[in-house]
C-alpha positions as CSV (number, residue, x, y, z in Angstrom):
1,X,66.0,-25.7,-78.1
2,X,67.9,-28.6,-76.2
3,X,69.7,-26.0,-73.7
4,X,66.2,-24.7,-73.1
5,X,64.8,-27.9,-72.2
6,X,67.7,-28.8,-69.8
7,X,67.3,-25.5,-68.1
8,X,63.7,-25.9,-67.7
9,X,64.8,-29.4,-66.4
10,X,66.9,-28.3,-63.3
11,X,64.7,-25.6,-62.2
12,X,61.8,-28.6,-62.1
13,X,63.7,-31.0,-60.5
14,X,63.2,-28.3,-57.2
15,X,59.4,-29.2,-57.5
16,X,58.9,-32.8,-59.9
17,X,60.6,-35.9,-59.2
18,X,63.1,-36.7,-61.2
19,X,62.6,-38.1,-64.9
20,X,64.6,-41.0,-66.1
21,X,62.8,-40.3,-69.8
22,X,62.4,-37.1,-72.2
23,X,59.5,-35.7,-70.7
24,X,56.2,-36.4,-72.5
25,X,52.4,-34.7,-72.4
26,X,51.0,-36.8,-69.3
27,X,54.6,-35.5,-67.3
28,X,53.3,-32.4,-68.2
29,X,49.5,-32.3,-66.6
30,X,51.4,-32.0,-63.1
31,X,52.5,-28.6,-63.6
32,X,49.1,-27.6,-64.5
33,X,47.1,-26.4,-61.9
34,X,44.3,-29.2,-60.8
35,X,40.5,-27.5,-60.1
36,X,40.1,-28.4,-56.5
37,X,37.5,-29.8,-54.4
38,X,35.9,-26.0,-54.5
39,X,36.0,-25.6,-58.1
40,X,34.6,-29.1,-58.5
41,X,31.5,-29.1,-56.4
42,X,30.0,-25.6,-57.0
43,X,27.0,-26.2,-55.9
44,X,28.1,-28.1,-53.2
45,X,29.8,-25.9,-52.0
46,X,27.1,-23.1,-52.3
47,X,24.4,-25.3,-50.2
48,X,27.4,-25.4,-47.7
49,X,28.4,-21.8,-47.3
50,X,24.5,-21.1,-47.5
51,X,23.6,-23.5,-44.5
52,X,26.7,-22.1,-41.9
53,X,25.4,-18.7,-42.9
54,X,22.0,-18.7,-42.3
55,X,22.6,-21.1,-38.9
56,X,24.9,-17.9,-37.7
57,X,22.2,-15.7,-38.8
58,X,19.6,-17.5,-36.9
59,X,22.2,-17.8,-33.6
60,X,22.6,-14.3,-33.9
61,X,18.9,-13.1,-34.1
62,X,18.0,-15.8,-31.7
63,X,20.4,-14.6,-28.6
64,X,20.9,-11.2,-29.1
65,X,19.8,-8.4,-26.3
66,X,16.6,-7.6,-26.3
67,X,16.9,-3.8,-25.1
68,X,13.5,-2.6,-24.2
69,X,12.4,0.9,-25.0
70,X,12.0,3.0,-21.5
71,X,8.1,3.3,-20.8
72,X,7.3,6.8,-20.1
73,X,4.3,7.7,-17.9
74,X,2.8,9.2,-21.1
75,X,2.9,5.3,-22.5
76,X,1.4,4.0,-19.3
77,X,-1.9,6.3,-19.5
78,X,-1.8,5.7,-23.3
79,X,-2.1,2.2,-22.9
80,X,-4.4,2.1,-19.8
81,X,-7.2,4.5,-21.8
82,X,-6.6,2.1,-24.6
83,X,-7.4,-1.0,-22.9
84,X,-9.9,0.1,-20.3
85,X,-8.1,0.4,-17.0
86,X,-8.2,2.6,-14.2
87,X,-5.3,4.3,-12.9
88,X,-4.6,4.7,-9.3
89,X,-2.1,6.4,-6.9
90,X,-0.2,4.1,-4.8
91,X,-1.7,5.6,-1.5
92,X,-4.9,4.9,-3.0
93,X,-3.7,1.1,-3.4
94,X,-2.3,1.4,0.0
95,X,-5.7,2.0,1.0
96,X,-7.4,-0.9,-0.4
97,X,-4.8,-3.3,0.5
98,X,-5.2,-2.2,4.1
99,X,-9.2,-2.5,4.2
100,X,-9.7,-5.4,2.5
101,X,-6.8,-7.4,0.6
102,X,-8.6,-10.9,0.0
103,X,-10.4,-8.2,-2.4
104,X,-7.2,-7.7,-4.2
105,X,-5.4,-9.9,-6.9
106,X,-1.5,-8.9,-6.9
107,X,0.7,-9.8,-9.5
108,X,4.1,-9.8,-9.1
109,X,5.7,-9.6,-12.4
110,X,9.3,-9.6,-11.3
111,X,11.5,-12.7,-11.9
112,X,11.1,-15.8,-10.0
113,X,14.5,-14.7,-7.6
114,X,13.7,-11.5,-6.7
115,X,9.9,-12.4,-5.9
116,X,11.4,-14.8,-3.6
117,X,13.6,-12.0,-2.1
118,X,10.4,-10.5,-0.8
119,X,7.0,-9.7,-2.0
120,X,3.6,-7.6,-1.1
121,X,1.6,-10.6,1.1
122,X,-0.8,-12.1,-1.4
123,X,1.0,-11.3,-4.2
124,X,1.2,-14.2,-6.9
125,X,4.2,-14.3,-9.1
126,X,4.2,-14.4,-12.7
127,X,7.1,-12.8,-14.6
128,X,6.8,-11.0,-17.9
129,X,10.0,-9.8,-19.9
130,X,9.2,-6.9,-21.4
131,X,8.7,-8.0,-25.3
132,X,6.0,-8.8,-27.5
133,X,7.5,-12.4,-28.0
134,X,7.3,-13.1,-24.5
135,X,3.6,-11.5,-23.8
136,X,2.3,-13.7,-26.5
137,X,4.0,-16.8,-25.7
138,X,2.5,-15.9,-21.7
139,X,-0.7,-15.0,-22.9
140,X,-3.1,-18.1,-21.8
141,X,-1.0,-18.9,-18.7
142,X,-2.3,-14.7,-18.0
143,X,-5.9,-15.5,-18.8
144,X,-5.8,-18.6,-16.5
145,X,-3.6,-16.8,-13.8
146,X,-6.3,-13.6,-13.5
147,X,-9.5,-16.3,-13.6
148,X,-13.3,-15.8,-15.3
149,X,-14.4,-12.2,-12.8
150,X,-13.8,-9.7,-15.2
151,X,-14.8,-6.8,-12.5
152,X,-11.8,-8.5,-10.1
153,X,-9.2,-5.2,-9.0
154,X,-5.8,-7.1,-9.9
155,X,-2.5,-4.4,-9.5
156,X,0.6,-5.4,-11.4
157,X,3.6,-4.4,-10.4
């Protein structure tokens, strides 16, 4: 048992200072494995982990691409018989806008730069991004943008 103990003893003194004593119980503890901060704080450590991944989550929905579905011409007479409008032929606008364009309300709904870049005369600018989030933050700013006359022509484009 002695021979044993010595053996032990050299291949510890590698990792454990060295004893000037028998080794007793409390020399011991250090070559059992201490629970770490992790094991210690659980829940701590939960509410962390939880926290970094729902602000990545959020960063990610937040920022990512918002890729539009392509508009057919189908989807443009769908949604002008659903809400009312008229469609008309852009010689017919051409028309108009040569007889009488104080009669006309243009609305440029191209970005700020490239509605500086060059625009129908007239035309007002107010840019739309093609999502639902943008339409309904935009929506009053619209409604103040197009007035009270109901029976006004207004062309987006």
């Amino acid at each position: 048992m002695q021979k044993k103990i010595e053996m032990s003893r050299q291949g510890a003194n590698l990792l454990l200072p060295k004893l000037n004593h028998e080794p007793k119980l409390q020399d011991l503890s250090v070559l059992t494995p201490q629970k770490g901060f992790f094991m210690r704080n659980k829940g701590a450590t939960f509410v962390a982990l939880a926290a970094v991944m729902l602000t990545m989550g959020s960063l990610w929905f937040t920022n990512r691409a918002a890729t539009p579905r392509e508009a057919t011409w189908d989807d443009v007479l769908a949604e002008a018989r659903s809400g009312g409008y008229k469609i008309i032929t852009t010689e017919q606008l051409a028309e108009r806008y040569e007889k009488n364009r104080g009669d006309l309300l243009l609305v440029d709904t191209r970005q700020g730069w490239e509605y500086r870049t060059g625009h129908l005369e007239g035309a007002l600018n107010f840019p739309m991004e093609p999502t639902w989030w943008s339409r309904w933050r935009n929506a009053e700013a619209l409604k103040t943008l197009l007035g009270p006359d109901k029976n006004r022509f207004i062309v987006f484009y």
